[in-house]
MINUKE-92977 format. One record per residue: residue number from 1; residue in one letter; chain; x, y, z of N, C-alpha, C in turn. Coordinates in pm, 1 decimal, always signed. Example, Ala and Ser with C-alpha at 12.3 -4.5 7.8 and 13.67 -1.06 7.14 Angstrom:
REM MINUKE-92977
<r><resi>1</resi><resn>a</resn><chain>A</chain><n_X>+1319.0</n_X><n_Y>-569.0</n_Y><n_Z>+780.0</n_Z><ca_X>+1230.0</ca_X><ca_Y>-450.0</ca_Y><ca_Z>+780.0</ca_Z><c_X>+1320.0</c_X><c_Y>-330.0</c_Y><c_Z>+780.0</c_Z></r>
<r><resi>2</resi><resn>s</resn><chain>A</chain><n_X>+1285.0</n_X><n_Y>-225.0</n_Y><n_Z>+708.0</n_Z><ca_X>+1367.0</ca_X><ca_Y>-106.0</ca_Y><ca_Z>+714.0</ca_Z><c_X>+1290.0</c_X><c_Y>+3.0</c_Y><c_Z>+787.0</c_Z></r>
This chain:
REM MINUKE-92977
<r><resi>1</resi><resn>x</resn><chain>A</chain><n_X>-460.5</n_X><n_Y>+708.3</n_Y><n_Z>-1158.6</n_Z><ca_X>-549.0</ca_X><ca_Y>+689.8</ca_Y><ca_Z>-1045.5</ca_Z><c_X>-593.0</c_X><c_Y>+827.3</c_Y><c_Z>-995.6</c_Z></r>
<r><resi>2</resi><resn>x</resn><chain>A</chain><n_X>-713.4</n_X><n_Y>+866.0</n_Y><n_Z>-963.7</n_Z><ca_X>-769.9</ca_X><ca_Y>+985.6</ca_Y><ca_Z>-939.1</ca_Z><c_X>-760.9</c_X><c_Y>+974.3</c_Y><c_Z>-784.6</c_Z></r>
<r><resi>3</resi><resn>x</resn><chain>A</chain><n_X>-764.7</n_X><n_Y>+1121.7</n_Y><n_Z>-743.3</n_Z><ca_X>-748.9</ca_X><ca_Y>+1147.0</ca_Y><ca_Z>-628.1</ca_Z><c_X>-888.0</c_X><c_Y>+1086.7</c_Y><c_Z>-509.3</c_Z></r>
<r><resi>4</resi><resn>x</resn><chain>A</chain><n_X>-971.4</n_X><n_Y>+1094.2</n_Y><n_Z>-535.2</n_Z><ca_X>-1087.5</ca_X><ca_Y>+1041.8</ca_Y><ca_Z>-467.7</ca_Z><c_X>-1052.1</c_X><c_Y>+891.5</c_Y><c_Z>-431.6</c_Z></r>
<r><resi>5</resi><resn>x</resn><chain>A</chain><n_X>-1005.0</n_X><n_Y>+814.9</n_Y><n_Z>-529.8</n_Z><ca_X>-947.3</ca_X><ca_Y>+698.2</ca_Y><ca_Z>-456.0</ca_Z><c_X>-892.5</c_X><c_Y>+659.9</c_Y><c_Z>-347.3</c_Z></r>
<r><resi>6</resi><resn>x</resn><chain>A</chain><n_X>-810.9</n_X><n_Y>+759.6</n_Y><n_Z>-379.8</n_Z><ca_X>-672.5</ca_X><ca_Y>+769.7</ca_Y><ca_Z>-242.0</ca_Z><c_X>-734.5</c_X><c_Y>+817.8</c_Y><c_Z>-163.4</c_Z></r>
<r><resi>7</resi><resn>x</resn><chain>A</chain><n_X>-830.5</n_X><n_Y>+917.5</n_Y><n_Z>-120.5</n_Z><ca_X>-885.9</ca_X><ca_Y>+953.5</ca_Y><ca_Z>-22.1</ca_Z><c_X>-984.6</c_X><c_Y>+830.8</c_Y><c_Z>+41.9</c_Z></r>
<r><resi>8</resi><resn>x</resn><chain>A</chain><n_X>-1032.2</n_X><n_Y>+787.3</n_Y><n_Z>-61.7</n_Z><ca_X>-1144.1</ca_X><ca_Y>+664.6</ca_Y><ca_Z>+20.2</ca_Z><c_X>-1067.4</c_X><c_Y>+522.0</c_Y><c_Z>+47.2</c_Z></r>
<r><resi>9</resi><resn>x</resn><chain>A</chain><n_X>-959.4</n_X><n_Y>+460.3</n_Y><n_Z>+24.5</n_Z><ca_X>-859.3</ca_X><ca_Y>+406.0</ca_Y><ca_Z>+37.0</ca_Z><c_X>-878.9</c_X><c_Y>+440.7</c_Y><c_Z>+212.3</c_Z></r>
<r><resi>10</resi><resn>x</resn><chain>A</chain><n_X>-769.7</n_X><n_Y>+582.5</n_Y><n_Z>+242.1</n_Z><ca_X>-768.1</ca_X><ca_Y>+631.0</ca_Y><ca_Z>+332.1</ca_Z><c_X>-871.3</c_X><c_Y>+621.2</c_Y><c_Z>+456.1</c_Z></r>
<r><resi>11</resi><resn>x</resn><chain>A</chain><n_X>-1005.7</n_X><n_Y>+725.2</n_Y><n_Z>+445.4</n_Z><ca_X>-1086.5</ca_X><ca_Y>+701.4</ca_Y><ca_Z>+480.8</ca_Z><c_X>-1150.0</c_X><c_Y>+564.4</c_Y><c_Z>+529.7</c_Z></r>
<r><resi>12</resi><resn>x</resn><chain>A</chain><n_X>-1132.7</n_X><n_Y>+464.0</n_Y><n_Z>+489.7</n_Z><ca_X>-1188.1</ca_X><ca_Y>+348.4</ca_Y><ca_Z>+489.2</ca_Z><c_X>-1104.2</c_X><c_Y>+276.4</c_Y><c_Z>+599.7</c_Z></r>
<r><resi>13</resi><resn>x</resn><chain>A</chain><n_X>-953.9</n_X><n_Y>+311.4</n_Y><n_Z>+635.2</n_Z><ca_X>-880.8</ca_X><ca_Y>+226.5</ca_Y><ca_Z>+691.9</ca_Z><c_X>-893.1</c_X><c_Y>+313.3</c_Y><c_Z>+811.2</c_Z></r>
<r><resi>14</resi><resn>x</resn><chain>A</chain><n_X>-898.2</n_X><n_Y>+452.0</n_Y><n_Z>+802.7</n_Z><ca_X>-932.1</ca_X><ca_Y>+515.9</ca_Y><ca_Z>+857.9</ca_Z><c_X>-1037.6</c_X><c_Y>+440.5</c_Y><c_Z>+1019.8</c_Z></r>
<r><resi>15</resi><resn>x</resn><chain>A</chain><n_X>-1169.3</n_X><n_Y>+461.4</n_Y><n_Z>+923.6</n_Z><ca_X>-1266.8</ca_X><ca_Y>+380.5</ca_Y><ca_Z>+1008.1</ca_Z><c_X>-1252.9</c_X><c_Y>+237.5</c_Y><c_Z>+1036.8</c_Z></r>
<r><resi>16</resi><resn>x</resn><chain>A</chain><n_X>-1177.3</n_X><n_Y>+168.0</n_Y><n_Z>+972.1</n_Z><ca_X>-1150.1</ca_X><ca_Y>+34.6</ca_Y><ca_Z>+1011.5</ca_Z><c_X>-1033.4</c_X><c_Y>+22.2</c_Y><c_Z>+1135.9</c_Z></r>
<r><resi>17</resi><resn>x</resn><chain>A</chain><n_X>-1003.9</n_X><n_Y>+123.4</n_Y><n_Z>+1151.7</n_Z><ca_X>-895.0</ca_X><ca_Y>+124.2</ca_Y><ca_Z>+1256.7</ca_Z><c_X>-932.4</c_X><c_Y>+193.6</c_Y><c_Z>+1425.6</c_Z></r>
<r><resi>18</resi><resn>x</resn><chain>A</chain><n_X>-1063.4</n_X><n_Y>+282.6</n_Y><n_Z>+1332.6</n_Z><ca_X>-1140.0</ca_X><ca_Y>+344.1</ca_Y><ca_Z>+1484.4</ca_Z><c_X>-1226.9</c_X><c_Y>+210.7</c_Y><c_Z>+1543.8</c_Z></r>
<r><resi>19</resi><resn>x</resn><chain>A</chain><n_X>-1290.0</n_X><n_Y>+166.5</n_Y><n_Z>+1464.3</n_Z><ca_X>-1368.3</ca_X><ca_Y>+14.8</ca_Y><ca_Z>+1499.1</ca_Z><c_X>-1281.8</c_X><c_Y>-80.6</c_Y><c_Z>+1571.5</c_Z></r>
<r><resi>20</resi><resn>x</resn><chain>A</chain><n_X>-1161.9</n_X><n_Y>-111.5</n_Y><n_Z>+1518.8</n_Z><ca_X>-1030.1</ca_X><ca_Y>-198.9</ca_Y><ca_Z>+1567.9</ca_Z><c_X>-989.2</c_X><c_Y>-134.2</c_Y><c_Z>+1730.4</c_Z></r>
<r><resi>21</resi><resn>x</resn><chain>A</chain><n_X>-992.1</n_X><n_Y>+16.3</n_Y><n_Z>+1722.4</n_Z><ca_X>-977.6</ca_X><ca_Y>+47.6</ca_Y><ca_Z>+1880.3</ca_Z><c_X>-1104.4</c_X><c_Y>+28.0</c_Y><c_Z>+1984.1</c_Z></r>
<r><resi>22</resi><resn>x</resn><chain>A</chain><n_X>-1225.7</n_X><n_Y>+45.7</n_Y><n_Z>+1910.8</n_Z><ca_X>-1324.5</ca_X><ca_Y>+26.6</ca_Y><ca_Z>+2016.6</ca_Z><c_X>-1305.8</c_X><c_Y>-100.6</c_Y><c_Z>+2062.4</c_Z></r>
<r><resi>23</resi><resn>x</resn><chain>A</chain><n_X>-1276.9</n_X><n_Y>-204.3</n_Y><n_Z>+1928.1</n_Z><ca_X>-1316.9</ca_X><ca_Y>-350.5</ca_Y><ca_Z>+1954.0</ca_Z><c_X>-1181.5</c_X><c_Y>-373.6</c_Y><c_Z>+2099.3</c_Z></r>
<r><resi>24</resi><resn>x</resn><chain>A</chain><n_X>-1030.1</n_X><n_Y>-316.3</n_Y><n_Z>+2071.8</n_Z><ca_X>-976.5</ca_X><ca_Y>-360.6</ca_Y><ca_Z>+2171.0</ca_Z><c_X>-1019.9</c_X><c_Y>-287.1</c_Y><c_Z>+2317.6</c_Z></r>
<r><resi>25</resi><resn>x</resn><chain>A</chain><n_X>-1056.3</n_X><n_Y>-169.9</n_Y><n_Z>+2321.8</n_Z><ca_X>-1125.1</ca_X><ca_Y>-135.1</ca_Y><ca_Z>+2463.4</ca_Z><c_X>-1187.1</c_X><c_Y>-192.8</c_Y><c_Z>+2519.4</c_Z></r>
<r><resi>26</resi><resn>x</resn><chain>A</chain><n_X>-1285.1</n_X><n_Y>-268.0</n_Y><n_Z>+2434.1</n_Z><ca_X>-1413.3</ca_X><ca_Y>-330.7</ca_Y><ca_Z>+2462.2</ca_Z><c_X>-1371.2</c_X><c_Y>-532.2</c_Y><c_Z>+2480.4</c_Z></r>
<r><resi>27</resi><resn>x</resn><chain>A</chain><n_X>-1239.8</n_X><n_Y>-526.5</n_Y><n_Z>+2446.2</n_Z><ca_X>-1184.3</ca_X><ca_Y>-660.9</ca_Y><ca_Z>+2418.7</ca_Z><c_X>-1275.1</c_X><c_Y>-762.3</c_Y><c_Z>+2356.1</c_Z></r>
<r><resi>28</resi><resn>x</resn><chain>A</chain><n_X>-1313.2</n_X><n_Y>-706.3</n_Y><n_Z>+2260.7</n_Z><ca_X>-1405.6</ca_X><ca_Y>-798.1</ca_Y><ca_Z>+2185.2</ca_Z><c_X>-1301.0</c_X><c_Y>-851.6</c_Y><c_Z>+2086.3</c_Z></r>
<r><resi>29</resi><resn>x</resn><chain>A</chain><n_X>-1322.4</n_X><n_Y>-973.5</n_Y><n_Z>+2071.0</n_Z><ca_X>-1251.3</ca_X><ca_Y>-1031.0</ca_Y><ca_Z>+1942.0</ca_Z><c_X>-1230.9</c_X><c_Y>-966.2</c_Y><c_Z>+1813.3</c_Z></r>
<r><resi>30</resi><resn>x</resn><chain>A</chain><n_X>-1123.3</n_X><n_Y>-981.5</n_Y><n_Z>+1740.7</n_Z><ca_X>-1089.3</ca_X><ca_Y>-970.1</ca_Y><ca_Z>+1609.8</ca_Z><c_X>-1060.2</c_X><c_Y>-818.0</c_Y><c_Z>+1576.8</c_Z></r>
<r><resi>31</resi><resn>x</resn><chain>A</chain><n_X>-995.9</n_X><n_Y>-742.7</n_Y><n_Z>+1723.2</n_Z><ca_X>-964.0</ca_X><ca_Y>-620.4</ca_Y><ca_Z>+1736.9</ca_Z><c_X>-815.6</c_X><c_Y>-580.4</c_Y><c_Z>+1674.8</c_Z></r>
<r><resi>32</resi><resn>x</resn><chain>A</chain><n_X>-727.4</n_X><n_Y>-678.9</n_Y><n_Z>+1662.3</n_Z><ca_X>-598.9</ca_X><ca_Y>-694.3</ca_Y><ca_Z>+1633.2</ca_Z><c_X>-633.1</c_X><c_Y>-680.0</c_Y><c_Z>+1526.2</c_Z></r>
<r><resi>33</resi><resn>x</resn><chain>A</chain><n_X>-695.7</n_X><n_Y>-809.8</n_Y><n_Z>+1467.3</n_Z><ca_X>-676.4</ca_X><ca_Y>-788.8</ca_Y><ca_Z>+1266.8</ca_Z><c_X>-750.2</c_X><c_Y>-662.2</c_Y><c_Z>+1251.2</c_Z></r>
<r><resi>34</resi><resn>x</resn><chain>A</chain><n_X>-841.5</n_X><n_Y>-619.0</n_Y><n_Z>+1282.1</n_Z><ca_X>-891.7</ca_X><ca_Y>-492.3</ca_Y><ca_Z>+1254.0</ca_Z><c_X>-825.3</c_X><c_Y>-367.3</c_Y><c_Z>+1252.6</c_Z></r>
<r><resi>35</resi><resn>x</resn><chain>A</chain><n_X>-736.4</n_X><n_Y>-373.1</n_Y><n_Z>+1334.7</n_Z><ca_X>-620.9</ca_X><ca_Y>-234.8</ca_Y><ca_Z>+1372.4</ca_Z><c_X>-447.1</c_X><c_Y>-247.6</c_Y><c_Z>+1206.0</c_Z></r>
<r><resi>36</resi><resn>x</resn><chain>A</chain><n_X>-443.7</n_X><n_Y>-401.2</n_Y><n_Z>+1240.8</n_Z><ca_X>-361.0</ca_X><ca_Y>-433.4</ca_Y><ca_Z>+1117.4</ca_Z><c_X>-422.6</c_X><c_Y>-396.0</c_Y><c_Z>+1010.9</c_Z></r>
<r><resi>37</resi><resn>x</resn><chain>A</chain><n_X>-536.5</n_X><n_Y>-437.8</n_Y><n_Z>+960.1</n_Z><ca_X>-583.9</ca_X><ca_Y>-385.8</ca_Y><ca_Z>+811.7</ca_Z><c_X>-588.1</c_X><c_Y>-250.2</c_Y><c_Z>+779.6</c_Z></r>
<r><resi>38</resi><resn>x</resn><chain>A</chain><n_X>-709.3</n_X><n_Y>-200.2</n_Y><n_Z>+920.6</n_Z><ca_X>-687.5</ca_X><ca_Y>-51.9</ca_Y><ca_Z>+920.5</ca_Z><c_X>-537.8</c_X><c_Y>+20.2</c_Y><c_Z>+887.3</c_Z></r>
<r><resi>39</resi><resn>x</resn><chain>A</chain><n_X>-455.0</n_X><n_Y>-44.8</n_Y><n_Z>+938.0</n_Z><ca_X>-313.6</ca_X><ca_Y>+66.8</ca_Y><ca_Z>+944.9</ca_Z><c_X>-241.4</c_X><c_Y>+14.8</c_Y><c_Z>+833.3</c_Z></r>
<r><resi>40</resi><resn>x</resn><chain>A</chain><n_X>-258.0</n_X><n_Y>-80.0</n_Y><n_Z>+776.5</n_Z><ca_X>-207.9</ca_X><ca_Y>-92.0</ca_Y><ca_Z>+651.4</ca_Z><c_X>-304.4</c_X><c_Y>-44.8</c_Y><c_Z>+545.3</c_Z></r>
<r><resi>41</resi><resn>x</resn><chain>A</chain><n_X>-428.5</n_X><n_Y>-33.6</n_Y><n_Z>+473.4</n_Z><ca_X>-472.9</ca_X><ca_Y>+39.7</ca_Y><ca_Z>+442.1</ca_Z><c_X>-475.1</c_X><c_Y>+219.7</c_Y><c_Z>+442.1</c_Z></r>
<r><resi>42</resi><resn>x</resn><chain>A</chain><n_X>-487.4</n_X><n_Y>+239.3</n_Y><n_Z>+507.9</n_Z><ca_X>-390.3</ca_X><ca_Y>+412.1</ca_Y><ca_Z>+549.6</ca_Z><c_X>-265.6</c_X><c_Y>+427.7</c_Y><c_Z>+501.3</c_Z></r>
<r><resi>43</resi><resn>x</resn><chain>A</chain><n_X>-156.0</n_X><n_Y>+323.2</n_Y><n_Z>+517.4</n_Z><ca_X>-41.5</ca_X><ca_Y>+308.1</ca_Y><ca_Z>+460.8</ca_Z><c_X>-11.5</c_X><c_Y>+278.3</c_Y><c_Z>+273.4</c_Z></r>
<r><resi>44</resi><resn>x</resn><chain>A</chain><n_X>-76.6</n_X><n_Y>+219.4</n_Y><n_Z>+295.7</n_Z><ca_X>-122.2</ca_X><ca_Y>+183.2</ca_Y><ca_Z>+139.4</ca_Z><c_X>-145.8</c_X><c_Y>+328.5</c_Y><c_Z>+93.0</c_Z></r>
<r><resi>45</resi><resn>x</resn><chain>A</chain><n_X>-285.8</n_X><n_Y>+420.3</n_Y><n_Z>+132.2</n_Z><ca_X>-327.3</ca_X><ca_Y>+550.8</ca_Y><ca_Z>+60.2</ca_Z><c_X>-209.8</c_X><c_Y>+637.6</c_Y><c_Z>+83.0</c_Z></r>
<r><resi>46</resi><resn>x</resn><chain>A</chain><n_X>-142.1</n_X><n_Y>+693.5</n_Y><n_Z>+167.9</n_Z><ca_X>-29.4</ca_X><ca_Y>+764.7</ca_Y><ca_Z>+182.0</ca_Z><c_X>+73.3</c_X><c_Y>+730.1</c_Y><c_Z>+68.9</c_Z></r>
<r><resi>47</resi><resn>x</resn><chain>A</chain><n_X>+128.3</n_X><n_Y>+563.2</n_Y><n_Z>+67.8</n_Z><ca_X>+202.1</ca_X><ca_Y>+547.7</ca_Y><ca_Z>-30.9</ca_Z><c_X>+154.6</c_X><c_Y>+588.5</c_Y><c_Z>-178.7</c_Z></r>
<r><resi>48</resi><resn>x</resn><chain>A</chain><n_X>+18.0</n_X><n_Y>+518.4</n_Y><n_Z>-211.1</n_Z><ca_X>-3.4</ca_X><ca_Y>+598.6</ca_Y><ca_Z>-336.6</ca_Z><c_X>+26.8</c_X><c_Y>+750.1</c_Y><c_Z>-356.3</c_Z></r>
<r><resi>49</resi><resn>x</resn><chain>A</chain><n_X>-33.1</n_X><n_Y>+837.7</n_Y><n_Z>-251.8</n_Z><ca_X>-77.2</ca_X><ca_Y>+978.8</ca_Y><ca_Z>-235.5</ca_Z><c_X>+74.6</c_X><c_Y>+1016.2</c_Y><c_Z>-266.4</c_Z></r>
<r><resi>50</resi><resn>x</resn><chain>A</chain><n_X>+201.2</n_X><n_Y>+962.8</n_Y><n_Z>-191.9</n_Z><ca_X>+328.7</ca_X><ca_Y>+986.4</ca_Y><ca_Z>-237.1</ca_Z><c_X>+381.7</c_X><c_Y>+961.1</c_Y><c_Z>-394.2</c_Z></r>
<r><resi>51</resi><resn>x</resn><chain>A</chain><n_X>+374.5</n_X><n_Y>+862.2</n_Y><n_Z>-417.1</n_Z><ca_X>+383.6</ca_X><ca_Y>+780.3</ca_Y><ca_Z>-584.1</ca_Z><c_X>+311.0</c_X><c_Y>+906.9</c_Y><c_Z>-711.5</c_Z></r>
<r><resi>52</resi><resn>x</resn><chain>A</chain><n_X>+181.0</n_X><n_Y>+923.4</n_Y><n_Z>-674.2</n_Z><ca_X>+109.1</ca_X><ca_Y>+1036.3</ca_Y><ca_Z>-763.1</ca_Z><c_X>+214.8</c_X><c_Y>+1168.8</c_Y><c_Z>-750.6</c_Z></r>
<r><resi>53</resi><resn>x</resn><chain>A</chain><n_X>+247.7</n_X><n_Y>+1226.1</n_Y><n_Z>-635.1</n_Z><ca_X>+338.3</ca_X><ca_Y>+1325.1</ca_Y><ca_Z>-588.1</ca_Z><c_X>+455.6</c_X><c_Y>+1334.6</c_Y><c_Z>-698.2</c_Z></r>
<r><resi>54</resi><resn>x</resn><chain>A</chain><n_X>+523.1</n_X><n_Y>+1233.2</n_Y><n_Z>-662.9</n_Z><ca_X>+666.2</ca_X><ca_Y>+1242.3</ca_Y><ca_Z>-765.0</ca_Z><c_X>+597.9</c_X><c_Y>+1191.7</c_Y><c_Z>-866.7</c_Z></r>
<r><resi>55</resi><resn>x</resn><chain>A</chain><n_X>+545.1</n_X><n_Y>+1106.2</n_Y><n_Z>-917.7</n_Z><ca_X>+501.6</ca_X><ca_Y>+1108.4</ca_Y><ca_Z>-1079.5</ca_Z><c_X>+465.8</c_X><c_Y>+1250.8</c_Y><c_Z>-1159.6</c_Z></r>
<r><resi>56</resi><resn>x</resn><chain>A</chain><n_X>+432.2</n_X><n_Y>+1313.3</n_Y><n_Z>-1075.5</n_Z><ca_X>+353.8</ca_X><ca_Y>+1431.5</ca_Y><ca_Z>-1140.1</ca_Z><c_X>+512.4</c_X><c_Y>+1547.9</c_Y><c_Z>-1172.0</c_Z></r>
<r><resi>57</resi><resn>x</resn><chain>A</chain><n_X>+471.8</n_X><n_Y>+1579.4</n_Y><n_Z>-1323.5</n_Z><ca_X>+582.0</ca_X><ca_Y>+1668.4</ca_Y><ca_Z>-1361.3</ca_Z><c_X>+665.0</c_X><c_Y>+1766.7</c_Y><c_Z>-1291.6</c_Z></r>
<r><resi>58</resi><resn>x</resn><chain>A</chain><n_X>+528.1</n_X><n_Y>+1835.9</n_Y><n_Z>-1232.5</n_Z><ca_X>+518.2</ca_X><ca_Y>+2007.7</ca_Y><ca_Z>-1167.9</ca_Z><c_X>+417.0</c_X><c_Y>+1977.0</c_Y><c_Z>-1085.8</c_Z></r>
<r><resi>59</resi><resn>x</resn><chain>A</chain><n_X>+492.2</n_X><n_Y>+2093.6</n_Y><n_Z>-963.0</n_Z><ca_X>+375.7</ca_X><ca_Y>+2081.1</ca_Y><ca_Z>-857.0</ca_Z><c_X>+256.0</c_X><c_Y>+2140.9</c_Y><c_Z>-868.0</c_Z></r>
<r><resi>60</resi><resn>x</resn><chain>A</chain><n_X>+192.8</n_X><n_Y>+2262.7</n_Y><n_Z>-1017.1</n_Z><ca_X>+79.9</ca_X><ca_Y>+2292.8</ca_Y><ca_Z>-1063.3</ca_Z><c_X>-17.2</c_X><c_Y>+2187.8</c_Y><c_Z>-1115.7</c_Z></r>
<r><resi>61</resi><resn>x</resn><chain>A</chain><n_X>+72.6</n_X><n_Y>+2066.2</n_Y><n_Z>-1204.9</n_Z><ca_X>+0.5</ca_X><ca_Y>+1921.5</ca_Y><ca_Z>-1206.0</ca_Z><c_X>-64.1</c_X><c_Y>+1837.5</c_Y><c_Z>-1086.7</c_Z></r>
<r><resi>62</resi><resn>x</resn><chain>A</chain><n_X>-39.3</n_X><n_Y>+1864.9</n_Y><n_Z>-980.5</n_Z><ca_X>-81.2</ca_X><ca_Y>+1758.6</ca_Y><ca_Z>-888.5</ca_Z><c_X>-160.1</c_X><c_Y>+1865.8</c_Y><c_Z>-838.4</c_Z></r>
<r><resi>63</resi><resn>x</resn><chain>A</chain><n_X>-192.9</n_X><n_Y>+1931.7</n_Y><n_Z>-839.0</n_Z><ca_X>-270.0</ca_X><ca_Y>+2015.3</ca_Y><ca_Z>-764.4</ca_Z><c_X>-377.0</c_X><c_Y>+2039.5</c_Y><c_Z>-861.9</c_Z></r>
<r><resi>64</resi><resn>x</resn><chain>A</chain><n_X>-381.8</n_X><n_Y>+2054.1</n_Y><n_Z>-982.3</n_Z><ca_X>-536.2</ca_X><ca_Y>+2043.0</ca_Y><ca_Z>-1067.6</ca_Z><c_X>-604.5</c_X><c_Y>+1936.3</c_Y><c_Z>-1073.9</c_Z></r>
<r><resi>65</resi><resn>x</resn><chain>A</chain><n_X>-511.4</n_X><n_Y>+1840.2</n_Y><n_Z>-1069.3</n_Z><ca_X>-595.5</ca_X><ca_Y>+1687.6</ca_Y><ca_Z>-1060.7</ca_Z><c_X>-711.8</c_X><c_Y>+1627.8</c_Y><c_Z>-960.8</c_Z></r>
């Protein structure tokens, strides 16, 4: 899995989680599931971003990739 993944993974829950806070400020509906996906998504990219980490031989490998 290439690194750009994990970043847009990230990114994505990222913004799904800033949307999830407006929606609860704003108490608009469906602010909860929005904050859950968001923060599990983020969680998700970190876990990969970790998994690639120790898979990788040497820490010169994870860093050219």
């Amino acid at each position: 899995m290439k690194y750009w993944v994990i970043i847009v993974v990230v990114l994505v829950g990222l913004m799904i989680t800033i949307a999830g806070a407006l929606f609860k400020i704003m108490h608009w509906p469906g602010a909860s599931l929005m904050l859950i996906v968001g923060m599990g998504l983020k969680a998700l990219g970190i876990l990969l971003l970790l998994i690639k980490a120790v898979m990788a031989r040497n820490s010169n490998s994870l860093l050219k990739q």
